[in-house]
PyMOL Python script that loads the backbone (N, CA, C, O; Angstrom):
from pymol import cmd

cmd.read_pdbstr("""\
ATOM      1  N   UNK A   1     131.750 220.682 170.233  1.00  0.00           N
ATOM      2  CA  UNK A   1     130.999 221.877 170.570  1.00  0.00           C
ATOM      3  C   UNK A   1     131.387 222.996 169.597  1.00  0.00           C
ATOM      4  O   UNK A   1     132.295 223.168 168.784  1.00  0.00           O
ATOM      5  N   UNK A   2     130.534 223.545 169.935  1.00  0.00           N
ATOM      6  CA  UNK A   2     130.436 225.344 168.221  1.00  0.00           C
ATOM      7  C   UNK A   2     131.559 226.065 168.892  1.00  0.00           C
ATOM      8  O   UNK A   2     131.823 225.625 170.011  1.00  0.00           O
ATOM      9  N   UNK A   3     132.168 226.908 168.543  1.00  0.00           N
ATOM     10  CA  UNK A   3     133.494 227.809 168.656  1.00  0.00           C
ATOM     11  C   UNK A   3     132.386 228.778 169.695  1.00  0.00           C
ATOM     12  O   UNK A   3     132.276 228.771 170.921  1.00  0.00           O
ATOM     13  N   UNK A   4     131.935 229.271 169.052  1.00  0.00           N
ATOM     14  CA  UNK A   4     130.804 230.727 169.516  1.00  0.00           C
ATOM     15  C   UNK A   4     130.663 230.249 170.959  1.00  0.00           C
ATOM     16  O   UNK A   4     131.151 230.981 171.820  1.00  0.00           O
ATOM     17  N   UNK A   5     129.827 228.674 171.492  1.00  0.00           N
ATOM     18  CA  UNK A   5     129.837 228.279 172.467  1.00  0.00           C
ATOM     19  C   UNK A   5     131.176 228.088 173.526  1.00  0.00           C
ATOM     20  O   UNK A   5     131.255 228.182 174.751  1.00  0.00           O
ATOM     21  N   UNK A   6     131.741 227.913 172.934  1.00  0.00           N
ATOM     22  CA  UNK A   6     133.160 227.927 173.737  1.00  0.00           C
ATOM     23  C   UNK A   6     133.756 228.817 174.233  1.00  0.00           C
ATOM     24  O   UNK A   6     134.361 228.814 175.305  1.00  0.00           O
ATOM     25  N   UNK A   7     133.583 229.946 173.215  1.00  0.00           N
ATOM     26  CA  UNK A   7     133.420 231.310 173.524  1.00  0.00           C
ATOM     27  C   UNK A   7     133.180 232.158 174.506  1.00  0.00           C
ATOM     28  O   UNK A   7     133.953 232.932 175.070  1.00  0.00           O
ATOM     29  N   UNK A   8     131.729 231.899 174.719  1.00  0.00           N
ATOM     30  CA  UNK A   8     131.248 232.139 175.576  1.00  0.00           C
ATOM     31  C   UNK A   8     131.437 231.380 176.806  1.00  0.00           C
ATOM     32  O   UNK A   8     131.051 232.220 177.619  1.00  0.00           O
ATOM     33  N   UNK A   9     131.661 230.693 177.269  1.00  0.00           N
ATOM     34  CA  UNK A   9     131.850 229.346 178.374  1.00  0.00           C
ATOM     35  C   UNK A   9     133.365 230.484 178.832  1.00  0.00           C
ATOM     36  O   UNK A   9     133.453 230.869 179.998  1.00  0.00           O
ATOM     37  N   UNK A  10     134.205 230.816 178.014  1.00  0.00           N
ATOM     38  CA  UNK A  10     135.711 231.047 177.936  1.00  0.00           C
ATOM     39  C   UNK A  10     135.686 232.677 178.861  1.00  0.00           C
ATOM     40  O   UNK A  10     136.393 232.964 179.827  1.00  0.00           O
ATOM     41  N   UNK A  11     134.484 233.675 178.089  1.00  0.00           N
ATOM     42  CA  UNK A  11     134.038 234.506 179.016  1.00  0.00           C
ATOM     43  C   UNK A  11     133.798 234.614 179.942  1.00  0.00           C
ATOM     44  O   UNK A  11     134.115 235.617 180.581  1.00  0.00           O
ATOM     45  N   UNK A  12     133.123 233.616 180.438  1.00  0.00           N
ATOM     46  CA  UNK A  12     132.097 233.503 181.663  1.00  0.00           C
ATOM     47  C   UNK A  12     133.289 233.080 182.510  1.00  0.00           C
ATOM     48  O   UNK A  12     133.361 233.922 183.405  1.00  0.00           O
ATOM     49  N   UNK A  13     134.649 231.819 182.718  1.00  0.00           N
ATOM     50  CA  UNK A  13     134.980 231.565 183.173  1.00  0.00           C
ATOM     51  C   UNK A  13     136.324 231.523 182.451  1.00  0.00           C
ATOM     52  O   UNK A  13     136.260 230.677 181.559  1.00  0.00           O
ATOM     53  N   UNK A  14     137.404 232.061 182.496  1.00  0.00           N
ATOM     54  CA  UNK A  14     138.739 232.297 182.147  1.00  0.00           C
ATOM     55  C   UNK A  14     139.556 230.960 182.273  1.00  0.00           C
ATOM     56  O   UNK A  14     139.981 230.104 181.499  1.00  0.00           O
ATOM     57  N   UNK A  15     139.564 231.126 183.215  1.00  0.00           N
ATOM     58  CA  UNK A  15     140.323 230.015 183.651  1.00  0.00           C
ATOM     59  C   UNK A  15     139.849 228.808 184.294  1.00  0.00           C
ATOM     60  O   UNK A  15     140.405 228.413 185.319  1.00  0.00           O
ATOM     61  N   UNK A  16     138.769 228.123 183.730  1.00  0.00           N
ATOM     62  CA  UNK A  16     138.620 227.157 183.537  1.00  0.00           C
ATOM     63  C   UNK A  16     139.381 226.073 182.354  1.00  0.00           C
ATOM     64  O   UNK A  16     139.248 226.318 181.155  1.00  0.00           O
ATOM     65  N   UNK A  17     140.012 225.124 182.730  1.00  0.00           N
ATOM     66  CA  UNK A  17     140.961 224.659 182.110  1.00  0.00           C
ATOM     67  C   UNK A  17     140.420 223.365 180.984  1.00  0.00           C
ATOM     68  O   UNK A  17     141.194 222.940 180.126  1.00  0.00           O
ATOM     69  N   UNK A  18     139.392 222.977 181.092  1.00  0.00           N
ATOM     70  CA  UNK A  18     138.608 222.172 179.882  1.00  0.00           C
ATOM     71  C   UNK A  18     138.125 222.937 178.868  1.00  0.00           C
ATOM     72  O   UNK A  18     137.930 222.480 177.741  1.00  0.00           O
ATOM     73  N   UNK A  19     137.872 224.306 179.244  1.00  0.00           N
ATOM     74  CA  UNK A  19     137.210 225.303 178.339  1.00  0.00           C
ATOM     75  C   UNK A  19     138.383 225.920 177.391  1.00  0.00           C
ATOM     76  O   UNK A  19     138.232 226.148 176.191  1.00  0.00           O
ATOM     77  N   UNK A  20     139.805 226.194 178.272  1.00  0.00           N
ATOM     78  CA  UNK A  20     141.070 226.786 177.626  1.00  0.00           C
ATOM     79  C   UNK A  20     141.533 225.332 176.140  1.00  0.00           C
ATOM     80  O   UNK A  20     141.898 225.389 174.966  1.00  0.00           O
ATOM     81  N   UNK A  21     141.177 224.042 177.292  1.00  0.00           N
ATOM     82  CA  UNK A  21     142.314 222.655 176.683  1.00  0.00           C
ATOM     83  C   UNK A  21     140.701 222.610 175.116  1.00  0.00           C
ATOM     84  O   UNK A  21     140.884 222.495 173.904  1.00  0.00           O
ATOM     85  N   UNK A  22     139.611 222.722 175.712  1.00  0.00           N
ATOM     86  CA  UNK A  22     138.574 222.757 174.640  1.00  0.00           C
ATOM     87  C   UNK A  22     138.787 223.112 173.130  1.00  0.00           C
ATOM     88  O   UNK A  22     138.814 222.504 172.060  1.00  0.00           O
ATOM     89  N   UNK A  23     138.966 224.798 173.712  1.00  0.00           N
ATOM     90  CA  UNK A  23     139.244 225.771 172.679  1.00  0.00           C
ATOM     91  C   UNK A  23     140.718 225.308 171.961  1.00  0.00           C
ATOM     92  O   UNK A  23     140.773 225.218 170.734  1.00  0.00           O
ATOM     93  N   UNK A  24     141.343 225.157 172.405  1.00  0.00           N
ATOM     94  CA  UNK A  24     142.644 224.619 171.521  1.00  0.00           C
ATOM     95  C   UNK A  24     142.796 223.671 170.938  1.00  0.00           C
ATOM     96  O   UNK A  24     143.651 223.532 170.063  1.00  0.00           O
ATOM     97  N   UNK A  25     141.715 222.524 171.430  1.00  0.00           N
ATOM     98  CA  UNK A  25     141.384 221.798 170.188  1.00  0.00           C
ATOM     99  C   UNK A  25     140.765 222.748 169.161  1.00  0.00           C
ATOM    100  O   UNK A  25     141.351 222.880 168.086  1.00  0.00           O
ATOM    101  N   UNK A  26     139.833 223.303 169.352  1.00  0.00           N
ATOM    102  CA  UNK A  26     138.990 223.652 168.428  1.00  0.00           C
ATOM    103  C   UNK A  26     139.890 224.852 166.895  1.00  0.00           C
ATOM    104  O   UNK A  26     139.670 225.131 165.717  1.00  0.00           O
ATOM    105  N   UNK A  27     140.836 225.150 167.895  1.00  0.00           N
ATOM    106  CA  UNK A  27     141.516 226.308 166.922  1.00  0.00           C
ATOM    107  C   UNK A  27     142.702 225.321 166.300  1.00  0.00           C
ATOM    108  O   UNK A  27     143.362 225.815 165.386  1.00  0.00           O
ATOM    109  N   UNK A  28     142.925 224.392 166.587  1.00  0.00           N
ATOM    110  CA  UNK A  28     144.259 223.116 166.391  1.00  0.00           C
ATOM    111  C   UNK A  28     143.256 222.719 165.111  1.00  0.00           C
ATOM    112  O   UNK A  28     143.866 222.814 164.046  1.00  0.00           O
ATOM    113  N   UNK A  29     142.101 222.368 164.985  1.00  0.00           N
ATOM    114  CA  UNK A  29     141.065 221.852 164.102  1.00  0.00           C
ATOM    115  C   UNK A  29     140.793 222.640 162.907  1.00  0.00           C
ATOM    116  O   UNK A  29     140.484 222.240 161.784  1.00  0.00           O
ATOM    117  N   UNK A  30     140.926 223.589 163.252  1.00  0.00           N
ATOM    118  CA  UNK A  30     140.886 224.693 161.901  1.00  0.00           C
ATOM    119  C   UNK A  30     142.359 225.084 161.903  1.00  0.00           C
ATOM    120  O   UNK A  30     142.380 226.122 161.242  1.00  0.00           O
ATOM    121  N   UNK A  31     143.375 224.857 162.223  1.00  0.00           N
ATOM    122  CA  UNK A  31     144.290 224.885 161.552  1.00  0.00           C
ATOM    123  C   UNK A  31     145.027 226.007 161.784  1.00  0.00           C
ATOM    124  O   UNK A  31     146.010 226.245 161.083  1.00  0.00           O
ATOM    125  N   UNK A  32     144.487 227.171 163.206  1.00  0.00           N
ATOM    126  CA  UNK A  32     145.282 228.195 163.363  1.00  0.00           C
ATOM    127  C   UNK A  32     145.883 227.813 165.060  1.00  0.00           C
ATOM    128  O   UNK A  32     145.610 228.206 166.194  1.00  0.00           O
ATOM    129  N   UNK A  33     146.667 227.000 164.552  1.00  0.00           N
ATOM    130  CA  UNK A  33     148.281 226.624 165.591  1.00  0.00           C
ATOM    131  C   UNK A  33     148.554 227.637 166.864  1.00  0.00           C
ATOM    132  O   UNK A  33     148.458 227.505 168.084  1.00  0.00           O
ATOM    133  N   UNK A  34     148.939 228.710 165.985  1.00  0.00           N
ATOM    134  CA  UNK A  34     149.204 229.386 166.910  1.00  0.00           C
ATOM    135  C   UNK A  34     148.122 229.556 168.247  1.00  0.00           C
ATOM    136  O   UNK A  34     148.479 229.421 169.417  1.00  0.00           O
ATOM    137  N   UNK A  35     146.891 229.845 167.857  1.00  0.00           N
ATOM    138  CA  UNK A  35     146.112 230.306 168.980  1.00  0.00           C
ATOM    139  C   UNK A  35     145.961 229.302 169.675  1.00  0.00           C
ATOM    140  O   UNK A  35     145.995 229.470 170.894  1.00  0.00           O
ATOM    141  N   UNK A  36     145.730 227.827 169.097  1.00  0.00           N
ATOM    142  CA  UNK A  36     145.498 227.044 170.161  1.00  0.00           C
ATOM    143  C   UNK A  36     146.812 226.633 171.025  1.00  0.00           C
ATOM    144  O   UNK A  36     146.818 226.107 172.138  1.00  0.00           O
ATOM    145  N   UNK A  37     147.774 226.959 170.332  1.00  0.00           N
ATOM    146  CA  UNK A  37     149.115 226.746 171.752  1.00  0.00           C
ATOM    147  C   UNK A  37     148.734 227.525 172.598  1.00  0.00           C
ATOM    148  O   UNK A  37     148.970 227.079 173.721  1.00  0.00           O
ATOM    149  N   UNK A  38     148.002 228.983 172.611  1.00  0.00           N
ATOM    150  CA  UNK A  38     147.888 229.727 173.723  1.00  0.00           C
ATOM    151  C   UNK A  38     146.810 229.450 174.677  1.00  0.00           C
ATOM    152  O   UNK A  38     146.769 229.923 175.813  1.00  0.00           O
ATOM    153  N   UNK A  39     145.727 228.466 174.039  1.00  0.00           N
ATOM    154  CA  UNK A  39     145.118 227.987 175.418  1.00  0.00           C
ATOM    155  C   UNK A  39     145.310 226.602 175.896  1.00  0.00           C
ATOM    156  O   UNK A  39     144.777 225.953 176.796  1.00  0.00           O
ATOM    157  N   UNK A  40     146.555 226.250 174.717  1.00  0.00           N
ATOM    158  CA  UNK A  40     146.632 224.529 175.580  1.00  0.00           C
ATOM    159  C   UNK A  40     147.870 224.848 176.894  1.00  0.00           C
ATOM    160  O   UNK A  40     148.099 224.295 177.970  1.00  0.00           O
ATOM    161  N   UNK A  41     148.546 226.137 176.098  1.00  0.00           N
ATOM    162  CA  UNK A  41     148.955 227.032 177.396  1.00  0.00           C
ATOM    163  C   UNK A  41     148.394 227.168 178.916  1.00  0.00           C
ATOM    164  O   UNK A  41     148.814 226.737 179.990  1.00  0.00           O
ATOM    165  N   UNK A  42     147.353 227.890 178.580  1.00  0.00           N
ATOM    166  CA  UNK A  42     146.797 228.221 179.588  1.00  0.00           C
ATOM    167  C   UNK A  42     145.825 226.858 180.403  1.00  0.00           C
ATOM    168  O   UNK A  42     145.588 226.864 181.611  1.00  0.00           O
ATOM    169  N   UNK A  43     145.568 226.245 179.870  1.00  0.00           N
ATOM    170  CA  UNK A  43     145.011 224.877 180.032  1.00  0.00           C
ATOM    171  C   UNK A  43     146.509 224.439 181.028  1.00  0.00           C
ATOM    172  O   UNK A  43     146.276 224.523 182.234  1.00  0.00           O
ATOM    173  N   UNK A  44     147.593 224.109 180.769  1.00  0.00           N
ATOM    174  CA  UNK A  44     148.864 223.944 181.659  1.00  0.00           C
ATOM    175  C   UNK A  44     148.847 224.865 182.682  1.00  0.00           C
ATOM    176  O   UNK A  44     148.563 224.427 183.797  1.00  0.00           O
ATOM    177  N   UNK A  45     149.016 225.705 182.596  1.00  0.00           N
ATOM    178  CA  UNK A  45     149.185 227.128 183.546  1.00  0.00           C
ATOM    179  C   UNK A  45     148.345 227.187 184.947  1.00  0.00           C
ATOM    180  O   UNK A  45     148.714 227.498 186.079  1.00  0.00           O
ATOM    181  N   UNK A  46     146.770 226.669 184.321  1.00  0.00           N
ATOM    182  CA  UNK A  46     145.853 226.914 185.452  1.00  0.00           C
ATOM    183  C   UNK A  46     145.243 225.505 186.245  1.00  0.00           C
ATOM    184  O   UNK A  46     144.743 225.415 187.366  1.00  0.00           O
ATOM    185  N   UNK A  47     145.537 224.242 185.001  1.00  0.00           N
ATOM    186  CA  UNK A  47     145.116 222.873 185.287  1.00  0.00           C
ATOM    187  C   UNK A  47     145.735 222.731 186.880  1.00  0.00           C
ATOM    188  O   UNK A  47     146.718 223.259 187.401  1.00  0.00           O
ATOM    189  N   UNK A  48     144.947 221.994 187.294  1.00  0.00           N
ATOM    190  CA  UNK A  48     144.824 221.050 188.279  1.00  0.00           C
ATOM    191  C   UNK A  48     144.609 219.512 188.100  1.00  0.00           C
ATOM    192  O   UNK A  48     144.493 218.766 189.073  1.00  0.00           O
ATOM    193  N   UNK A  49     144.567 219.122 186.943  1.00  0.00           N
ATOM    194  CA  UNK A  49     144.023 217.712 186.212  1.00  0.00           C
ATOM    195  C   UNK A  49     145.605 217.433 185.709  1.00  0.00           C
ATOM    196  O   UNK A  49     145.866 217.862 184.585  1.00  0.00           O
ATOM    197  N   UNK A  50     146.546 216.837 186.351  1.00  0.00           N
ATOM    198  CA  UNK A  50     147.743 216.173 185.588  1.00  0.00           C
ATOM    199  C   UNK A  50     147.849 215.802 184.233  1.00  0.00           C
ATOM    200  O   UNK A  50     148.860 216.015 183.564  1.00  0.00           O
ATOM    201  N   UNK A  51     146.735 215.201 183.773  1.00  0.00           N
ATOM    202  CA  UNK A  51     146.742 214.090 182.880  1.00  0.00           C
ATOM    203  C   UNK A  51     146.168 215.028 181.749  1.00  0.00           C
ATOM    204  O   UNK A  51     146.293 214.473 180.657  1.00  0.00           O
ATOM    205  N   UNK A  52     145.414 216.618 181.632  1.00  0.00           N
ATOM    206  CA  UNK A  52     145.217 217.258 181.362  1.00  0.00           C
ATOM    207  C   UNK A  52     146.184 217.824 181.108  1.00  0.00           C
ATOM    208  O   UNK A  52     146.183 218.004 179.891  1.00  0.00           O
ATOM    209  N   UNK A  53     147.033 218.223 181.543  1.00  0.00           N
ATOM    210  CA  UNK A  53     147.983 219.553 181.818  1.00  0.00           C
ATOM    211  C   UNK A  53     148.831 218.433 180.468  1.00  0.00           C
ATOM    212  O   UNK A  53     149.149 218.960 179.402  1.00  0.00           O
ATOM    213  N   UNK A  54     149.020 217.391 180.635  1.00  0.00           N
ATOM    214  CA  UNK A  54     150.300 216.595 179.981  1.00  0.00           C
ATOM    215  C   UNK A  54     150.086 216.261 178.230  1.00  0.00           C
ATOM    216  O   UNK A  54     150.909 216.307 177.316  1.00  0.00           O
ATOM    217  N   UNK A  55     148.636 215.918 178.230  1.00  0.00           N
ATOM    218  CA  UNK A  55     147.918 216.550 177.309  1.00  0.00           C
ATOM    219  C   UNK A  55     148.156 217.841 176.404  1.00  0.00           C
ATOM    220  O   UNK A  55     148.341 217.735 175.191  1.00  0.00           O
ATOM    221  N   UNK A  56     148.148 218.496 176.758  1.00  0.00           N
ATOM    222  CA  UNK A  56     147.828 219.673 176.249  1.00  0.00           C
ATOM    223  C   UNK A  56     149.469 220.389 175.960  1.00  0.00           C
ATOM    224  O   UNK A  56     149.673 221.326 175.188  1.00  0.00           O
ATOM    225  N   UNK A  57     150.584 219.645 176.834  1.00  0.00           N
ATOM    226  CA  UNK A  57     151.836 219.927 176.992  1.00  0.00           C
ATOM    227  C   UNK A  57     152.568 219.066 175.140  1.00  0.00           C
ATOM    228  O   UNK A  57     153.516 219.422 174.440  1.00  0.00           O
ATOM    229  N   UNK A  58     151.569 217.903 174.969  1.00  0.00           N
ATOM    230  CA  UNK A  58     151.390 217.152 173.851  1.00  0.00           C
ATOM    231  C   UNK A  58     151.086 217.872 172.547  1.00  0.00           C
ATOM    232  O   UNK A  58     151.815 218.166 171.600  1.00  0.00           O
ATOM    233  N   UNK A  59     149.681 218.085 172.799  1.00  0.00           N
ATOM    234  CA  UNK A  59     148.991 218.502 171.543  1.00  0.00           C
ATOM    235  C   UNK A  59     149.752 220.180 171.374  1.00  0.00           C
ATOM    236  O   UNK A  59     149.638 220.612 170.227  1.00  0.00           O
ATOM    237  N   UNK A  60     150.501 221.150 172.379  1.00  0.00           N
ATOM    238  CA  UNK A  60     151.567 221.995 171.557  1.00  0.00           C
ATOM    239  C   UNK A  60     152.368 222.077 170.769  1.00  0.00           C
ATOM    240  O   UNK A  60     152.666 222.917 169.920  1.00  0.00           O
ATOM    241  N   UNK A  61     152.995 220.495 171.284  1.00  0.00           N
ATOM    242  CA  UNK A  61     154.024 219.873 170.835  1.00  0.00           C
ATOM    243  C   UNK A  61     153.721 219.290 169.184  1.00  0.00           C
ATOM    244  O   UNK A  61     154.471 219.323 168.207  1.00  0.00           O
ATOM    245  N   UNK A  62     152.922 218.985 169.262  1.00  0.00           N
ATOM    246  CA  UNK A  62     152.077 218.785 167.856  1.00  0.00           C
ATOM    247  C   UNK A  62     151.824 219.947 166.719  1.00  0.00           C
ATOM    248  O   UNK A  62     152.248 220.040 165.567  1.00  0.00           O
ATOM    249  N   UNK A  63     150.934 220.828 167.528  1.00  0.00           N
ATOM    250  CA  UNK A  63     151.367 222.066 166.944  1.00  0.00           C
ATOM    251  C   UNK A  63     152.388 223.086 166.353  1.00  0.00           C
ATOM    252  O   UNK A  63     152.071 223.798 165.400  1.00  0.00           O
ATOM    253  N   UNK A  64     153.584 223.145 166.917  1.00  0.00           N
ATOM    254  CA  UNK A  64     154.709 223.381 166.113  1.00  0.00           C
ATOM    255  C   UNK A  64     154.824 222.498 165.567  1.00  0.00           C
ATOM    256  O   UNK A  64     154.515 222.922 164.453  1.00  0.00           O
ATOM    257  N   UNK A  65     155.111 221.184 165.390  1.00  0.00           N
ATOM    258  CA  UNK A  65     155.719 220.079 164.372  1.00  0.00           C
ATOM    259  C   UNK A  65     154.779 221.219 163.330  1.00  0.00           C
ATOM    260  O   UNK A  65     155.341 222.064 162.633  1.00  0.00           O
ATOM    261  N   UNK A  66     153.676 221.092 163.376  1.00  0.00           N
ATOM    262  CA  UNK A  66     152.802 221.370 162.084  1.00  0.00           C
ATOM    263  C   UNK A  66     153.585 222.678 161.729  1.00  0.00           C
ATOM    264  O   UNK A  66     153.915 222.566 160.548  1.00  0.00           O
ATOM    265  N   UNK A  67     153.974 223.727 162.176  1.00  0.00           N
ATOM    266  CA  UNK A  67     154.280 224.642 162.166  1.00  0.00           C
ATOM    267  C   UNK A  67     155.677 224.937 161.078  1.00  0.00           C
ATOM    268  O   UNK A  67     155.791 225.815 160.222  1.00  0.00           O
ATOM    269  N   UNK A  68     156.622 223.887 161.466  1.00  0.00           N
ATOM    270  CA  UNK A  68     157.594 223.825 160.925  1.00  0.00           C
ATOM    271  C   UNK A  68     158.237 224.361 161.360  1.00  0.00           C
ATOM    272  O   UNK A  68     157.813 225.384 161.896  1.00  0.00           O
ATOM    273  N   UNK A  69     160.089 223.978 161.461  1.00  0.00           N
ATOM    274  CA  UNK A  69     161.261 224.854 161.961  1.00  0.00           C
ATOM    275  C   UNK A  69     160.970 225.173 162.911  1.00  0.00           C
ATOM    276  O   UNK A  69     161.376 226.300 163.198  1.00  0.00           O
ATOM    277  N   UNK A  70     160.136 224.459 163.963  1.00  0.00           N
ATOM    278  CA  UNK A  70     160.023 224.542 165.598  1.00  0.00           C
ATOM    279  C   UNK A  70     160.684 223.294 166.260  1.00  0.00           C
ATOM    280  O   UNK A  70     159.907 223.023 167.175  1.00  0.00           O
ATOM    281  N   UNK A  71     161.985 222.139 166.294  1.00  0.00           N
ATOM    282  CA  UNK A  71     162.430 221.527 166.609  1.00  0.00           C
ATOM    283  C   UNK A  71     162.925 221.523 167.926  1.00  0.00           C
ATOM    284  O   UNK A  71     162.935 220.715 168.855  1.00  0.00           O
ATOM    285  N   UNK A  72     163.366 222.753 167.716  1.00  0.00           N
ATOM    286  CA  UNK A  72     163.899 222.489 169.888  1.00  0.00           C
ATOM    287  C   UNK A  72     162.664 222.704 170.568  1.00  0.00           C
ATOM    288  O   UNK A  72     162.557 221.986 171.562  1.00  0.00           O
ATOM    289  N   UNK A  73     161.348 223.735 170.277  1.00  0.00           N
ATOM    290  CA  UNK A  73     160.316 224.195 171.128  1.00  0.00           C
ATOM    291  C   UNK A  73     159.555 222.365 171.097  1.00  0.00           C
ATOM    292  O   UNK A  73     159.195 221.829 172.146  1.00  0.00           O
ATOM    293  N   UNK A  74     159.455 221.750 169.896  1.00  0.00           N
ATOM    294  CA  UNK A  74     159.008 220.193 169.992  1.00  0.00           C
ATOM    295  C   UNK A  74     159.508 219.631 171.159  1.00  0.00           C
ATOM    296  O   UNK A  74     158.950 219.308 172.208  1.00  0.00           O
ATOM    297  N   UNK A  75     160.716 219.570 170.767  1.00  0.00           N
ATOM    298  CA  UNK A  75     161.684 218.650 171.628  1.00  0.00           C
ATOM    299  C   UNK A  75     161.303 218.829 173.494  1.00  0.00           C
ATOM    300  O   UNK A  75     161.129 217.985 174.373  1.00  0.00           O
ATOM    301  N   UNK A  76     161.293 220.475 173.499  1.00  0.00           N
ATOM    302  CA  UNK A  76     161.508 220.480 174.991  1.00  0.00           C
ATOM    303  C   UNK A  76     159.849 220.699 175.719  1.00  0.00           C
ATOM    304  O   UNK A  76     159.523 220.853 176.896  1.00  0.00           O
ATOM    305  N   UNK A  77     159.115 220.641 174.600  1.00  0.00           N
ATOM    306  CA  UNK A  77     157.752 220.477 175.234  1.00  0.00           C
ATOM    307  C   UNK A  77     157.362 218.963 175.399  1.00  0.00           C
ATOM    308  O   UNK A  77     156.322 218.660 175.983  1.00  0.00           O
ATOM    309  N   UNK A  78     158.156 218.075 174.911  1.00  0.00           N
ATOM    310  CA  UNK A  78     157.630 216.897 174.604  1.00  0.00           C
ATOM    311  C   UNK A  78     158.753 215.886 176.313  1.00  0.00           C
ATOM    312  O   UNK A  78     158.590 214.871 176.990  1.00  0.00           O
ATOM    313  N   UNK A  79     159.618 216.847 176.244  1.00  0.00           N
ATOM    314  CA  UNK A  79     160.360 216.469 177.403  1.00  0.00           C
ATOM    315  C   UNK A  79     160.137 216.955 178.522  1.00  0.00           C
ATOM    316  O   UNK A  79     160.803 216.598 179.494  1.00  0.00           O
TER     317      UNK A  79
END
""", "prot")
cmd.dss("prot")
cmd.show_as("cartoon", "prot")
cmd.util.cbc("prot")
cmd.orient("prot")
């Protein structure tokens, strides 16, 4: 799905947690890390979907690796 669309979906409903885990793919995809830890964040925070939440507890974890010199934040997201 288009960023713009997600966007909007993200407006309309905050905390909806496919729309948060969505968007953090989408910002993980272009390559700005940081933002998408903050909705695979919030994707954890508000999920109700386990398998979601564990996910997304993952693909952070991924995100610093990329990041570099994030080893303990890896470590203890991945644990």
């Amino acid at each position: 799905m288009e960023l713009k669309a997600l966007l909007h979906q993200y407006i309309q409903n905050p905390r909806d947690i496919r729309v948060n885990f969505d968007l953090g793919w989408k910002y993980e995809q272009m390559g700005q890390t940081a933002s998408a830890c903050g909705f695979y964040l919030r994707a954890t925070e508000f999920g109700y979907d386990i398998e979601l939440q564990y996910e997304a507890l993952l693909r952070m974890a991924i995100c610093f690796e990329k990041q570099g010199s994030r080893w303990f934040m890896v470590k203890g997201l991945i644990q």
